[in-house]
PyMOL Python script that loads the backbone (N, CA, C, O; Angstrom):
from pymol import cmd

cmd.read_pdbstr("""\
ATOM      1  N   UNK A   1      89.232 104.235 126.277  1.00  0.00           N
ATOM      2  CA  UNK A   1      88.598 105.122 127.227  1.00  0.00           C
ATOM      3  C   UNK A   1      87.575 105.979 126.504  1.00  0.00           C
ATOM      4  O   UNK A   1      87.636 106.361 125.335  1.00  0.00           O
ATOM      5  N   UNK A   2      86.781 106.176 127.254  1.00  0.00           N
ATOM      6  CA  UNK A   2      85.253 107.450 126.682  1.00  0.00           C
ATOM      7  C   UNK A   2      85.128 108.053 127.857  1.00  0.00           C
ATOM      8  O   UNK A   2      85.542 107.675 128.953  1.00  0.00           O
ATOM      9  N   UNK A   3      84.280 109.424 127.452  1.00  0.00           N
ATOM     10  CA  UNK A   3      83.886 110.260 128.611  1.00  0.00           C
ATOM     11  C   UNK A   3      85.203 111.030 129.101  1.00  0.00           C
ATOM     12  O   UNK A   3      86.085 111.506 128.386  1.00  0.00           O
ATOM     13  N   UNK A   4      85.133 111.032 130.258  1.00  0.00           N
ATOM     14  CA  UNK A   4      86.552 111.821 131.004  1.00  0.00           C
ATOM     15  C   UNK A   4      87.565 111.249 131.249  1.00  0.00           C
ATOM     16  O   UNK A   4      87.850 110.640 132.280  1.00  0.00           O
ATOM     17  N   UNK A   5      88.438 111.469 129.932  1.00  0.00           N
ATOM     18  CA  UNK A   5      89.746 110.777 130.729  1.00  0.00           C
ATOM     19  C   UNK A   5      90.780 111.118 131.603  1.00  0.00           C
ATOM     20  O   UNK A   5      91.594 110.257 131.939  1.00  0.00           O
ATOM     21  N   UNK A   6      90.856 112.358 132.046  1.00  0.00           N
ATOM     22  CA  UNK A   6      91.067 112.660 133.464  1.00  0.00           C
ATOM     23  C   UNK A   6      90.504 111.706 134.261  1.00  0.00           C
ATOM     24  O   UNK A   6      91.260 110.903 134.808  1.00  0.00           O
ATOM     25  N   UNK A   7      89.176 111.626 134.456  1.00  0.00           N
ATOM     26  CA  UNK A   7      88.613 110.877 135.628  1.00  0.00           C
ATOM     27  C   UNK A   7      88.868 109.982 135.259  1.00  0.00           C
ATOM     28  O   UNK A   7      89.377 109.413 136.225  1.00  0.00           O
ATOM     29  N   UNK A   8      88.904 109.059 134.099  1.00  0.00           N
ATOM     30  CA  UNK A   8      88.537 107.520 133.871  1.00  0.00           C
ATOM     31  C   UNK A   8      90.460 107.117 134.526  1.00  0.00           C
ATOM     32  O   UNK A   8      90.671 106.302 135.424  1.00  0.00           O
ATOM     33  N   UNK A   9      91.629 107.940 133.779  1.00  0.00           N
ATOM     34  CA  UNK A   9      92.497 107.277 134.214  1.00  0.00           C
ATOM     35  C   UNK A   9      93.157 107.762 135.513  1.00  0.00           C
ATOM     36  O   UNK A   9      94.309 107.423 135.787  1.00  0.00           O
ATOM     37  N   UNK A  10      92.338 108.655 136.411  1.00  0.00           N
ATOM     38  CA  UNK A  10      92.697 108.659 137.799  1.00  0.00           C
ATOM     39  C   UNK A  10      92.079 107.434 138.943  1.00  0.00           C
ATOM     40  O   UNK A  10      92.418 107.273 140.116  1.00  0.00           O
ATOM     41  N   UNK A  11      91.092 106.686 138.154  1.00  0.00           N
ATOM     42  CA  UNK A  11      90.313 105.943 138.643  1.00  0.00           C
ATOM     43  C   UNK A  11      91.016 104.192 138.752  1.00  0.00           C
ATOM     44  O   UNK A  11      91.124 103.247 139.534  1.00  0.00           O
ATOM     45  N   UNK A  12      91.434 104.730 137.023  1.00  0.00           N
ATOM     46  CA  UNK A  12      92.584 103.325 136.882  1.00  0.00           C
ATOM     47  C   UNK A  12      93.893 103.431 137.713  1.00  0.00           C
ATOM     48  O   UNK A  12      94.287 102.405 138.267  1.00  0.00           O
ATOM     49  N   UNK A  13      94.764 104.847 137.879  1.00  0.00           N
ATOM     50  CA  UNK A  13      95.571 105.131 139.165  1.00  0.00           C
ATOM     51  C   UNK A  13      95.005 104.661 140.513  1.00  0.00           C
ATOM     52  O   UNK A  13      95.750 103.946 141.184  1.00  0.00           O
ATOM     53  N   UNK A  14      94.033 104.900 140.907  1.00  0.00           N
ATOM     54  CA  UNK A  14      93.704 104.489 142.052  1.00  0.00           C
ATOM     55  C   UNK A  14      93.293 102.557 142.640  1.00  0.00           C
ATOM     56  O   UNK A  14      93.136 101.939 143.693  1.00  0.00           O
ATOM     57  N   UNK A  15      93.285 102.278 141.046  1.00  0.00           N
ATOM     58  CA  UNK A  15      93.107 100.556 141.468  1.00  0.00           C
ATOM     59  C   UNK A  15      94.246  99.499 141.169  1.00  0.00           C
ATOM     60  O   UNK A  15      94.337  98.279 141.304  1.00  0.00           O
ATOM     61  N   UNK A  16      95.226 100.692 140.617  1.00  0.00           N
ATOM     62  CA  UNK A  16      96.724  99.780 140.252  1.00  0.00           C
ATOM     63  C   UNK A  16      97.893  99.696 141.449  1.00  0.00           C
ATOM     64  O   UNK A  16      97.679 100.621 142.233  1.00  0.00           O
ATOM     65  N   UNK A  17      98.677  99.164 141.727  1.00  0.00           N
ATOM     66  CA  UNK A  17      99.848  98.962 142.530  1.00  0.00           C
ATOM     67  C   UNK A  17     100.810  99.712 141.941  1.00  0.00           C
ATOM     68  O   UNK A  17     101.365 100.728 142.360  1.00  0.00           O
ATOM     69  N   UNK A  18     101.011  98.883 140.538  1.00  0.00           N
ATOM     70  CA  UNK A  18     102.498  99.297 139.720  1.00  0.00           C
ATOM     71  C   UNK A  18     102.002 100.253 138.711  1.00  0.00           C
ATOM     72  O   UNK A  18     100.910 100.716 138.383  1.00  0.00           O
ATOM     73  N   UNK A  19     103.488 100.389 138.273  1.00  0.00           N
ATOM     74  CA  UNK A  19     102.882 102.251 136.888  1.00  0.00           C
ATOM     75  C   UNK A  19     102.696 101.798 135.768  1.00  0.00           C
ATOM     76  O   UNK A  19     103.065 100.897 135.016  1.00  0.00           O
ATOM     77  N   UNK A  20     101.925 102.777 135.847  1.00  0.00           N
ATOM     78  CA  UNK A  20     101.682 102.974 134.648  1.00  0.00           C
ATOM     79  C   UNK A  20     102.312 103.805 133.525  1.00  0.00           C
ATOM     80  O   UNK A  20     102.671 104.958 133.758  1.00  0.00           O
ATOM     81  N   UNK A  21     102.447 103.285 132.385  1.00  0.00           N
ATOM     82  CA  UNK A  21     103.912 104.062 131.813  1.00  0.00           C
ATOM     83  C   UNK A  21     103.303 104.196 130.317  1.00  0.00           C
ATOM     84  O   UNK A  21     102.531 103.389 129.800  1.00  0.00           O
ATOM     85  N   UNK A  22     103.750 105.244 129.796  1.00  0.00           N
ATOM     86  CA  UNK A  22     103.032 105.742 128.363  1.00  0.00           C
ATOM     87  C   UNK A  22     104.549 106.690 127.628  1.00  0.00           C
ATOM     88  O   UNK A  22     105.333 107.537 128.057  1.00  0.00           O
ATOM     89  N   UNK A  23     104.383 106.068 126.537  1.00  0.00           N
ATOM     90  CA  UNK A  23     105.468 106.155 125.909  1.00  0.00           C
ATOM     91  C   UNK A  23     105.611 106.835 124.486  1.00  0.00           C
ATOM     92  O   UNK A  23     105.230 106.211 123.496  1.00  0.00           O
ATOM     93  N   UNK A  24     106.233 108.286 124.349  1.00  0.00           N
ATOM     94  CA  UNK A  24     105.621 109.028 123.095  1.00  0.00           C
ATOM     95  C   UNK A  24     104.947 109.780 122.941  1.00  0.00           C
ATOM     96  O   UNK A  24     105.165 110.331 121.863  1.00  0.00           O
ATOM     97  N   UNK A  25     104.097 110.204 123.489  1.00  0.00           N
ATOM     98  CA  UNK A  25     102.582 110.866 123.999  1.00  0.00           C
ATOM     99  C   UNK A  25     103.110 112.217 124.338  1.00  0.00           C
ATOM    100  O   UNK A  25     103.227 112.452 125.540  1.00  0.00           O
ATOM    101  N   UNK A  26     103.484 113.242 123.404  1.00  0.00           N
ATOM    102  CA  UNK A  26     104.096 114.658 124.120  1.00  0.00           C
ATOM    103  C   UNK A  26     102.026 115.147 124.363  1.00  0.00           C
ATOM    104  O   UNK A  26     101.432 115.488 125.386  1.00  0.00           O
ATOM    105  N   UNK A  27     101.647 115.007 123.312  1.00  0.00           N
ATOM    106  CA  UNK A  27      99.975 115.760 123.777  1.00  0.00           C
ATOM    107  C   UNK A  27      99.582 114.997 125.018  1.00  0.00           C
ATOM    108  O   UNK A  27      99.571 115.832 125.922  1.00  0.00           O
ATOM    109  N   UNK A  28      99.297 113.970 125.436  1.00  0.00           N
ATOM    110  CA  UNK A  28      98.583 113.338 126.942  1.00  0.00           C
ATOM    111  C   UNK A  28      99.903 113.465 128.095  1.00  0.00           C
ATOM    112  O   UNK A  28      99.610 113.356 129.286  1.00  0.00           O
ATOM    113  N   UNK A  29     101.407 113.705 127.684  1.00  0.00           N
ATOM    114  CA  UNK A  29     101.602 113.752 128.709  1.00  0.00           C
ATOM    115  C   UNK A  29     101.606 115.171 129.237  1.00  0.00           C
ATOM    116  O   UNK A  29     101.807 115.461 130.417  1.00  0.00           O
ATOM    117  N   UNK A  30     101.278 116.344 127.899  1.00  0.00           N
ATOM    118  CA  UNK A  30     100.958 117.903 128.667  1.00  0.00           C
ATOM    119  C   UNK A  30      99.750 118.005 129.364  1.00  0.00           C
ATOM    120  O   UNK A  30      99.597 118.763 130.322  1.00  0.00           O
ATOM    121  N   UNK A  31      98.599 117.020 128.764  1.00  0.00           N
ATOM    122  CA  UNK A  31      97.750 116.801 129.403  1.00  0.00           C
ATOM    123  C   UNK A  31      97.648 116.123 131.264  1.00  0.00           C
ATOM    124  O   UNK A  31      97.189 116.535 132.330  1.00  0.00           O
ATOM    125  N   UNK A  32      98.402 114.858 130.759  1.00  0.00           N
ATOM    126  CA  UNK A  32      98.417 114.879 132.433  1.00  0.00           C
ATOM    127  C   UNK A  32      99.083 115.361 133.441  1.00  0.00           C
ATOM    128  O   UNK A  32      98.962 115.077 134.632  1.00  0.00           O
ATOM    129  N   UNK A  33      99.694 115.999 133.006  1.00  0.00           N
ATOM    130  CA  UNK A  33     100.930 117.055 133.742  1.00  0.00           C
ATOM    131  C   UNK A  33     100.291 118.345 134.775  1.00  0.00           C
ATOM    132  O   UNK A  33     100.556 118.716 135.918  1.00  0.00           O
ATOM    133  N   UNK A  34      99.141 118.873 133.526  1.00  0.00           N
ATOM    134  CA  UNK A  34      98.101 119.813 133.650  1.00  0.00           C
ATOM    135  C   UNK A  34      97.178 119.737 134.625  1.00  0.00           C
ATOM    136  O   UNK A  34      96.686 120.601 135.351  1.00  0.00           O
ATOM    137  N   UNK A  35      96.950 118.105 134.498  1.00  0.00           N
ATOM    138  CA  UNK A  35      95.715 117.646 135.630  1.00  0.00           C
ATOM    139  C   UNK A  35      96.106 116.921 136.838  1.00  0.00           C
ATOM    140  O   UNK A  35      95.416 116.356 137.687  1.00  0.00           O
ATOM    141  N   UNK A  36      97.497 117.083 136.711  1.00  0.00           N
ATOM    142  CA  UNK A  36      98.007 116.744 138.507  1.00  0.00           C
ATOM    143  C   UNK A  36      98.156 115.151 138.511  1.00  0.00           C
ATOM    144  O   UNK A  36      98.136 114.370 139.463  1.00  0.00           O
ATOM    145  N   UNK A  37      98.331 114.893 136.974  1.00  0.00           N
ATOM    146  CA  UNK A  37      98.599 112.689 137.021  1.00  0.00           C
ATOM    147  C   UNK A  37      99.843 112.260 136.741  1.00  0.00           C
ATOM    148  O   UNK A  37     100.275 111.110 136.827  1.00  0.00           O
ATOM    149  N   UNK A  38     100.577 113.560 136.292  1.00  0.00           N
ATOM    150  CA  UNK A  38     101.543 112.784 136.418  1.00  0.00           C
ATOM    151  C   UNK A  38     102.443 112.623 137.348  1.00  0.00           C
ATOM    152  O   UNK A  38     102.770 113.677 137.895  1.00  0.00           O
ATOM    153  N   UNK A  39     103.297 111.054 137.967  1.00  0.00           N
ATOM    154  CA  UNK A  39     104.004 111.154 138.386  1.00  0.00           C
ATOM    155  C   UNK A  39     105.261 111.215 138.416  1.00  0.00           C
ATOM    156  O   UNK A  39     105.905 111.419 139.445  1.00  0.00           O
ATOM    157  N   UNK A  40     105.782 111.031 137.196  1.00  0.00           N
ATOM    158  CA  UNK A  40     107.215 110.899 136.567  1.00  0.00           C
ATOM    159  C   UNK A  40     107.407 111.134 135.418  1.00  0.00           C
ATOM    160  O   UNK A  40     106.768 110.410 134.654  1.00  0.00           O
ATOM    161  N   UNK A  41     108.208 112.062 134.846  1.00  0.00           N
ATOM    162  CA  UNK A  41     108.613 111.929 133.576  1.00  0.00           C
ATOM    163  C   UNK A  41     109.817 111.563 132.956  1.00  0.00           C
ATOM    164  O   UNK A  41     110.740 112.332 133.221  1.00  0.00           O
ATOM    165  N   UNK A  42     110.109 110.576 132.172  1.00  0.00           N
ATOM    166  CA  UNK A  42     111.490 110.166 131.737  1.00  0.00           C
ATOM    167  C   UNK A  42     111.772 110.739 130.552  1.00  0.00           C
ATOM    168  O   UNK A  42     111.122 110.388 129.568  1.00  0.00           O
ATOM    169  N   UNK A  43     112.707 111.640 130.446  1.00  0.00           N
ATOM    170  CA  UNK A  43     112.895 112.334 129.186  1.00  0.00           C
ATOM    171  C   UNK A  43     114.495 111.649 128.754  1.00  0.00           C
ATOM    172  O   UNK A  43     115.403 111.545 129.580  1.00  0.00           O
ATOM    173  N   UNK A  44     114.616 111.210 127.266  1.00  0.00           N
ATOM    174  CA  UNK A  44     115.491 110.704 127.078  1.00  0.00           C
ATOM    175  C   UNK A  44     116.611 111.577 126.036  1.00  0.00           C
ATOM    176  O   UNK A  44     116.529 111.217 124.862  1.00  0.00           O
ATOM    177  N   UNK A  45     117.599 112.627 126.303  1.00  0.00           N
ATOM    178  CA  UNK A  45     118.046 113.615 126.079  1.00  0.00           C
ATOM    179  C   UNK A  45     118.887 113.474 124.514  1.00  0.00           C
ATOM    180  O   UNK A  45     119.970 112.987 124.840  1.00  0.00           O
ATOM    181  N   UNK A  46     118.899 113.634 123.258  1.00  0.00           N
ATOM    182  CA  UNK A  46     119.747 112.708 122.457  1.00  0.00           C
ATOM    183  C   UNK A  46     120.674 114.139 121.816  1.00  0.00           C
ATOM    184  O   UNK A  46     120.142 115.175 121.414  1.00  0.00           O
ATOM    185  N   UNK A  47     122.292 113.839 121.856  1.00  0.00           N
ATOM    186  CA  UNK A  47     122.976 115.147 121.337  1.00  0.00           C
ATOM    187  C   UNK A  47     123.010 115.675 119.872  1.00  0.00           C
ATOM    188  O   UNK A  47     123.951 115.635 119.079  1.00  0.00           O
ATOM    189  N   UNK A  48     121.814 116.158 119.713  1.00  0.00           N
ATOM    190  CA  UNK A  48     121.374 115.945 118.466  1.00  0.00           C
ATOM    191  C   UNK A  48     120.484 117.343 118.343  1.00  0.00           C
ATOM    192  O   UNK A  48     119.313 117.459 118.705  1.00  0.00           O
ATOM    193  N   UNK A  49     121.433 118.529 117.660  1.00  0.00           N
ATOM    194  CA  UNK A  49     120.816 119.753 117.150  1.00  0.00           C
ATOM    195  C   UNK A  49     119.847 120.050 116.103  1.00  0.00           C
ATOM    196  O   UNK A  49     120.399 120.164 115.008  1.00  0.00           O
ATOM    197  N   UNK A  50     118.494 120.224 116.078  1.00  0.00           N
ATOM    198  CA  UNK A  50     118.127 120.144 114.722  1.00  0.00           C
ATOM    199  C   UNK A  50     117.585 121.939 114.795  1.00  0.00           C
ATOM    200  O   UNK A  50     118.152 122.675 115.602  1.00  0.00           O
ATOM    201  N   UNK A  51     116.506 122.478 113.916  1.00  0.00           N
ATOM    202  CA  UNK A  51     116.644 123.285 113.984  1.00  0.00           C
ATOM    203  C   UNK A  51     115.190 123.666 113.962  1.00  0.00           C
ATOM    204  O   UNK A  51     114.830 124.843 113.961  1.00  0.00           O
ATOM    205  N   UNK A  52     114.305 122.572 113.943  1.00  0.00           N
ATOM    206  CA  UNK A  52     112.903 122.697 113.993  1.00  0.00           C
ATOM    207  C   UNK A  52     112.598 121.349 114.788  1.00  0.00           C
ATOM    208  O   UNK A  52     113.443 120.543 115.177  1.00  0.00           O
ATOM    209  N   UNK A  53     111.357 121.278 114.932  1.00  0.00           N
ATOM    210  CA  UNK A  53     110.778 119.619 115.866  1.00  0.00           C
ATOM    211  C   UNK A  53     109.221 120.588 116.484  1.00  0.00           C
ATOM    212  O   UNK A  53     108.766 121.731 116.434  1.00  0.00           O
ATOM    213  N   UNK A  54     108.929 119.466 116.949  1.00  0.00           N
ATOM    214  CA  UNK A  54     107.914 119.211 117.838  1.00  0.00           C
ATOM    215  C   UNK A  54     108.135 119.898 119.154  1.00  0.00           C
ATOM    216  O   UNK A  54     109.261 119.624 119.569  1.00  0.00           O
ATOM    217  N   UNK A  55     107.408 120.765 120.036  1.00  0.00           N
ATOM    218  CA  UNK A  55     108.186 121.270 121.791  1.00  0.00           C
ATOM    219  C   UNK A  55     107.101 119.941 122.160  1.00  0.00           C
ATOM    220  O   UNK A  55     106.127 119.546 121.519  1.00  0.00           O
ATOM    221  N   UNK A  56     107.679 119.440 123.435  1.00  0.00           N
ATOM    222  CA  UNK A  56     107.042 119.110 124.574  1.00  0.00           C
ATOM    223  C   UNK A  56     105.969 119.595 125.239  1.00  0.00           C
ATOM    224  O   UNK A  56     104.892 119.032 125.433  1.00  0.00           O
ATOM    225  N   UNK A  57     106.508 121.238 125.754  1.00  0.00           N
ATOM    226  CA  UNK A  57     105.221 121.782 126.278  1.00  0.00           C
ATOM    227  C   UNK A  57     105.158 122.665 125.049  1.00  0.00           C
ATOM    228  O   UNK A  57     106.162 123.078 124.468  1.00  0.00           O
ATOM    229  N   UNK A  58     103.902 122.929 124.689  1.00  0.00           N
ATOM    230  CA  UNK A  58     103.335 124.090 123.821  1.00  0.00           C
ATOM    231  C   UNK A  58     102.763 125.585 123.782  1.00  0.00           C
ATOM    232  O   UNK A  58     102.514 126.507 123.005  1.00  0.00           O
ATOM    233  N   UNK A  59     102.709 125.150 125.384  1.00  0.00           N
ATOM    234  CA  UNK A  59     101.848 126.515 125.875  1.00  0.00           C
ATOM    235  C   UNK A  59     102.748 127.132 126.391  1.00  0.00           C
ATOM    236  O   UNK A  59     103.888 126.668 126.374  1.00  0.00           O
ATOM    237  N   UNK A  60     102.332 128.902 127.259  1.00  0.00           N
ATOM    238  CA  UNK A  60     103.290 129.223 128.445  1.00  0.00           C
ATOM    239  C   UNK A  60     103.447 128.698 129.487  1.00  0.00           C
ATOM    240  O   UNK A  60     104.322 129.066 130.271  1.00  0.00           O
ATOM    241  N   UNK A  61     102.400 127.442 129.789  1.00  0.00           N
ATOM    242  CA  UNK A  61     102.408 127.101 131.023  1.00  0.00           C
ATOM    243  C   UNK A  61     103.222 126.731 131.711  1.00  0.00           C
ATOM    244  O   UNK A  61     103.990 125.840 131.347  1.00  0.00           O
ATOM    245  N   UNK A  62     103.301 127.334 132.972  1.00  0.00           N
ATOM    246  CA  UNK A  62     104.707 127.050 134.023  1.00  0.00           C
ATOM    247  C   UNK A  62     104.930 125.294 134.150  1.00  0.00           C
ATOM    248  O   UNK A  62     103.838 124.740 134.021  1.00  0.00           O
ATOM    249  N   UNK A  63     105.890 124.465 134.334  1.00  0.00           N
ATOM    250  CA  UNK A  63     105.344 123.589 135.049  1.00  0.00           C
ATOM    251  C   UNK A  63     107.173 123.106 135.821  1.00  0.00           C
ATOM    252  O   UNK A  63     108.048 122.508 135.195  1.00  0.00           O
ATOM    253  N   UNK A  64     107.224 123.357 136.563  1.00  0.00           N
ATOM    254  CA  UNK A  64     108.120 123.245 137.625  1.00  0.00           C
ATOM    255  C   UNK A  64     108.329 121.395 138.272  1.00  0.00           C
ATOM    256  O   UNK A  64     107.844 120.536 139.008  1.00  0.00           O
ATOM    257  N   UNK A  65     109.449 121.711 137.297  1.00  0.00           N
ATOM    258  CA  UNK A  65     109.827 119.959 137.559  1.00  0.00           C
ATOM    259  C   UNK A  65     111.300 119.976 138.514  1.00  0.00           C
ATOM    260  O   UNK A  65     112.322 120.657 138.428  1.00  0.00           O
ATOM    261  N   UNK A  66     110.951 119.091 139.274  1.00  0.00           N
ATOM    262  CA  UNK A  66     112.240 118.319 139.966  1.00  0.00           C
ATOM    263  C   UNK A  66     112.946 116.875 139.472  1.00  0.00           C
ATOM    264  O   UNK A  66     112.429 115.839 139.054  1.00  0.00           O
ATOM    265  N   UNK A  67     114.613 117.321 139.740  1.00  0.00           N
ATOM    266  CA  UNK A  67     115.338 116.037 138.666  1.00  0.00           C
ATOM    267  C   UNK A  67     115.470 115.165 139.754  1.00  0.00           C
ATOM    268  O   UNK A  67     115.248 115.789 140.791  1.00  0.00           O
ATOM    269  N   UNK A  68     115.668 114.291 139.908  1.00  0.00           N
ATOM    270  CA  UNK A  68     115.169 113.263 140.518  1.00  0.00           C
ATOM    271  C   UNK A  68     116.262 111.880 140.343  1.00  0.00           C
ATOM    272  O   UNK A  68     116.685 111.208 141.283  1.00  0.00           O
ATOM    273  N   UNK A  69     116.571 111.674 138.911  1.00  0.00           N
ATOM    274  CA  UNK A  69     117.570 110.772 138.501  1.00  0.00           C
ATOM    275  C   UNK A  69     118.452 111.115 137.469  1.00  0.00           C
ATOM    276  O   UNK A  69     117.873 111.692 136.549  1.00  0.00           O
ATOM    277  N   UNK A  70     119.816 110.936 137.284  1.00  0.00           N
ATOM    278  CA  UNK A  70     119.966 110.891 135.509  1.00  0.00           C
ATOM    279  C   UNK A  70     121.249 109.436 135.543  1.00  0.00           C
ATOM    280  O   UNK A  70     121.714 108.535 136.241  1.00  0.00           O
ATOM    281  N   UNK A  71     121.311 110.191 134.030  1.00  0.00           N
ATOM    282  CA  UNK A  71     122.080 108.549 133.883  1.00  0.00           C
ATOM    283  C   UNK A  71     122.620 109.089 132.149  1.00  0.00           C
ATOM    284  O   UNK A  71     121.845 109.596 131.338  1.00  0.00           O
ATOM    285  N   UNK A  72     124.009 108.839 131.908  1.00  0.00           N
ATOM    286  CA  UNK A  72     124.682 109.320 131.068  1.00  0.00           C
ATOM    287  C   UNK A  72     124.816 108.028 130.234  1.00  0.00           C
ATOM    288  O   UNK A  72     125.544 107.207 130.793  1.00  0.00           O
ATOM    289  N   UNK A  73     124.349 107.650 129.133  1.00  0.00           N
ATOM    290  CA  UNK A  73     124.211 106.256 128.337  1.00  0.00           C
ATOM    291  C   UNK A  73     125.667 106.568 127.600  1.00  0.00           C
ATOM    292  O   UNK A  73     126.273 107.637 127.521  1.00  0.00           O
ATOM    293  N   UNK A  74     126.106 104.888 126.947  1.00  0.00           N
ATOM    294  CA  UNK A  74     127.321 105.146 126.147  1.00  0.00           C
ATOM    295  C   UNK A  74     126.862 105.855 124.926  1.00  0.00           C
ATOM    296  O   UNK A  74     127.581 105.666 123.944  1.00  0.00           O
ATOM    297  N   UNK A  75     126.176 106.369 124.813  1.00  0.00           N
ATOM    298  CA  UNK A  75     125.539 106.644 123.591  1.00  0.00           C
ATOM    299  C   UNK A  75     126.120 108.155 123.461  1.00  0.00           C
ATOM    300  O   UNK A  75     126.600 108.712 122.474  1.00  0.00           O
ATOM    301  N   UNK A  76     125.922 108.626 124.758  1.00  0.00           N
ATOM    302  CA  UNK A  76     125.676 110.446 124.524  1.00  0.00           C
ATOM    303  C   UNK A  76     124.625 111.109 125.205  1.00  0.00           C
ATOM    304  O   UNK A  76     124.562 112.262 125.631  1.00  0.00           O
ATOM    305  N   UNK A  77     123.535 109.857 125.242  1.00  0.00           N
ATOM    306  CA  UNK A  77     122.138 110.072 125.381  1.00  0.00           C
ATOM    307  C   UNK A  77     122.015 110.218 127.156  1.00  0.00           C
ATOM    308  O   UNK A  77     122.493 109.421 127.964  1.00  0.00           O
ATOM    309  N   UNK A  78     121.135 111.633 127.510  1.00  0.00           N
ATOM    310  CA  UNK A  78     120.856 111.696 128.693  1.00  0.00           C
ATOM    311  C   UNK A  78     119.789 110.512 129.106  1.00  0.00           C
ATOM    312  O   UNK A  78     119.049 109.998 128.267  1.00  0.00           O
ATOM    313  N   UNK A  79     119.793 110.263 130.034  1.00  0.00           N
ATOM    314  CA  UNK A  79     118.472 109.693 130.520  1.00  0.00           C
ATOM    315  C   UNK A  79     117.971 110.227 131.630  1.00  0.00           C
ATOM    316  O   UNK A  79     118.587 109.672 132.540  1.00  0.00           O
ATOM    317  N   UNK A  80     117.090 111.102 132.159  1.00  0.00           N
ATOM    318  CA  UNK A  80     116.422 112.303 132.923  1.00  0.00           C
ATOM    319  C   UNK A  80     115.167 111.830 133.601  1.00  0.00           C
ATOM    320  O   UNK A  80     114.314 111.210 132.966  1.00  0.00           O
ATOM    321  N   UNK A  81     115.069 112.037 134.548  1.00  0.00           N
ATOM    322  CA  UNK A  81     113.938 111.655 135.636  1.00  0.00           C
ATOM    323  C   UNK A  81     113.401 112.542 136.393  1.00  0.00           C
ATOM    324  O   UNK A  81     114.011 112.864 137.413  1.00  0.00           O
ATOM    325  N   UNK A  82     112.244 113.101 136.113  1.00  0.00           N
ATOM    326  CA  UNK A  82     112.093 114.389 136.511  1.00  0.00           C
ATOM    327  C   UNK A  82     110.271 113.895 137.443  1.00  0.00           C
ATOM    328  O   UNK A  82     109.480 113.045 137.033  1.00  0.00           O
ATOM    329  N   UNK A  83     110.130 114.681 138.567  1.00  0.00           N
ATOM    330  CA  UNK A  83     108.651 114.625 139.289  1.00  0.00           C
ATOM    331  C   UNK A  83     108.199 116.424 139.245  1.00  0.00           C
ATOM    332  O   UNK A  83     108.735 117.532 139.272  1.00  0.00           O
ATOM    333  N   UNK A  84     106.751 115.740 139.153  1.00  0.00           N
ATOM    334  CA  UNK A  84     106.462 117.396 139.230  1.00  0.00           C
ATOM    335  C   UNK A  84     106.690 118.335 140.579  1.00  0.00           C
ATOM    336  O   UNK A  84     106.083 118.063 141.614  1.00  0.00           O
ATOM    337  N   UNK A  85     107.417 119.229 140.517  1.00  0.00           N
ATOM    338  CA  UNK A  85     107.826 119.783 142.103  1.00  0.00           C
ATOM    339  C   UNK A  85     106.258 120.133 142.921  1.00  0.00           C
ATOM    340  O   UNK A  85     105.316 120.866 142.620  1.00  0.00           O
ATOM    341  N   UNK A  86     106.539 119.179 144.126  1.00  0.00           N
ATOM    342  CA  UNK A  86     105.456 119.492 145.216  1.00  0.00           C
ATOM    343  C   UNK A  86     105.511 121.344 145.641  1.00  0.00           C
ATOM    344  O   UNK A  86     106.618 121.822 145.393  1.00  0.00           O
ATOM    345  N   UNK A  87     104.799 122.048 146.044  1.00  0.00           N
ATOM    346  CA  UNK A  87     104.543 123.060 146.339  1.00  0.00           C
ATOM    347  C   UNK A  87     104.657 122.863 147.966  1.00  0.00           C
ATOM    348  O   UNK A  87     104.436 123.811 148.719  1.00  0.00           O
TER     349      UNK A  87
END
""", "prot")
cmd.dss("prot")
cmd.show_as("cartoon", "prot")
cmd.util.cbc("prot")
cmd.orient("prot")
């Protein structure tokens, strides 16, 4: 992609059927979160304390999610399905 990728991949949203799915991406998915693209987020929960990392969101920004699915793996591991809450 070049130019706006806001626009370029709302454009590719608008000519696809099925999802589009991006995997890893904590910076593009605060990004599309921000710009109203995303539609789902799967967060995969692991019971695992550390004491530093990476955040998800970085900023103060509000962003008001609805859970949607979960699913308790033999693992430990959440599996979380969250949409951005409609207003």
């Amino acid at each position: 992609m070049s130019g706006d990728v806001e626009e370029e991949l709302q454009g590719i949203k608008d000519q696809t059927d099925g999802e589009i799915v991006i995997s890893g991406s904590a910076t593009l998915v605060r990004s599309l979160l921000s710009h109203g693209l995303l539609d789902e987020l799967r967060l995969l929960l692991h019971p695992l304390a550390v004491g530093h990392g990476a955040r998800l969101f970085e900023d103060q920004t509000p962003h008001t999610l609805e859970l949607v699915d979960h699913d308790a793996l033999s693992t430990g591991v959440l599996n979380l399905t969250y949409v951005p809450a409609r207003a």
